[in-house]
N, C-alpha and C positions, 0 to 999 in steps of 0.2 A: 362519254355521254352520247346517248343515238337514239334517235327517233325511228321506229320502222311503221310505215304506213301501210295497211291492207285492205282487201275489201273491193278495190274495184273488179271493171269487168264490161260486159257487155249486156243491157238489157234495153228493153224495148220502152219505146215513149208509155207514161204511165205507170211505169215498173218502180220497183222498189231496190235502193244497195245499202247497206250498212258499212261504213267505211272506221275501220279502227286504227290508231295510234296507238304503239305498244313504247313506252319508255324506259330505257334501260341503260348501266353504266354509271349511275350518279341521282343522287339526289334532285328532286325537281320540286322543293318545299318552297312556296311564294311565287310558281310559275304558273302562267294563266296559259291554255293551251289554243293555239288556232287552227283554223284550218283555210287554206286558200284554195286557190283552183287558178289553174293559166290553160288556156284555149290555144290551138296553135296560133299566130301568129297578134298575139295579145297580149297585153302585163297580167303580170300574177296580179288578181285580185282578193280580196277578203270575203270570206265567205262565213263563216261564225267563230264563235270563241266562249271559253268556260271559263273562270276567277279558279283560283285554288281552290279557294272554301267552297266554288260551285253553286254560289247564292247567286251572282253574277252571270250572264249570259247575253251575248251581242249575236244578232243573225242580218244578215248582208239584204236589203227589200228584195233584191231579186229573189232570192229561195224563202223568206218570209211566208213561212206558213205551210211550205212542204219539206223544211228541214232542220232539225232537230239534233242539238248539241247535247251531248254528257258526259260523264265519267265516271268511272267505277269507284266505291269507297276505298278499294288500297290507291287511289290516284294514280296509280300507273299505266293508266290506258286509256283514253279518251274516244270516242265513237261520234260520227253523221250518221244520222238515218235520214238518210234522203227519199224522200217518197215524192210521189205523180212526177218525176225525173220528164225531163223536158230533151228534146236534141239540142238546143243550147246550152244544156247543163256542160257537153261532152266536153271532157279538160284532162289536165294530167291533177290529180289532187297532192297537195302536203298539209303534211302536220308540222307544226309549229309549238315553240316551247318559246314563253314570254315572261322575265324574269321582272317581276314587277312591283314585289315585297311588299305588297299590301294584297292579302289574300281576299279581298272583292273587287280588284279593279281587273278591268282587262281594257287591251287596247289592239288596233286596227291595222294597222299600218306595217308593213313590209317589213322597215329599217326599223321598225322595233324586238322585231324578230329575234332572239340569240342563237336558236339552233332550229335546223331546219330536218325534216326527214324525206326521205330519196322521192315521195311521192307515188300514186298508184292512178292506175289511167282508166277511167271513167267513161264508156262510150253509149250514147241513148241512140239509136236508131227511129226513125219516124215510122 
């Protein structure tokens, strides 16, 4: 089972990245998908999340309102579209696979996490 994260990059404050989760290896049916972000010298925080069924959807206040969670109808790949990107956004991002067996919940938290993907680095310059 493997999580591969893409998407990041370098853009300027204001700019726009679309950041994708491609899942593969294994079945992910009842898994809610997340994504985080860790800054250097910070914990990995939560940054939004989509339910299986994708009726569900949590976004972190800080990116509330410039970033946007979904996923595709064969569910195998999950997508941020992060817009008006901020220099604070700058992080390393992961994708997140959260086995949760009720396909509208999702949940927040690290250690609920089952699998993790390698992450992609995300940098906003001012």
């Amino acid at each position: 089972v493997q999580l591969q994260a893409s998407g990041g990059g370098l853009v300027q404050a204001g700019g726009s990245l679309r950041l994708s989760c491609v899942a593969s290896g294994g079945t992910f049916r009842n898994h809610a998908m997340d994504w985080f972000r860790q800054a250097p010298g910070k914990e990995r925080e939560f940054v939004a999340a989509i339910s299986w069924s994708g009726t569900t959807t949590d976004i972190a206040d800080s990116v509330k309102g410039r970033f946007t969670i979904f996923r595709d109808k064969a569910k195998t790949t999950v997508y941020l579209q992060m817009n008006s990107l901020k220099p604070e956004d700058t992080a390393v991002y992961y994708c997140a696979a959260d086995r949760t067996y009720d396909s509208r919940v999702v949940r927040t938290a690290v250690t609920n996490m089952d699998y993790w993907g390698r992450g992609t680095l995300v940098t906003v310059s001012s």
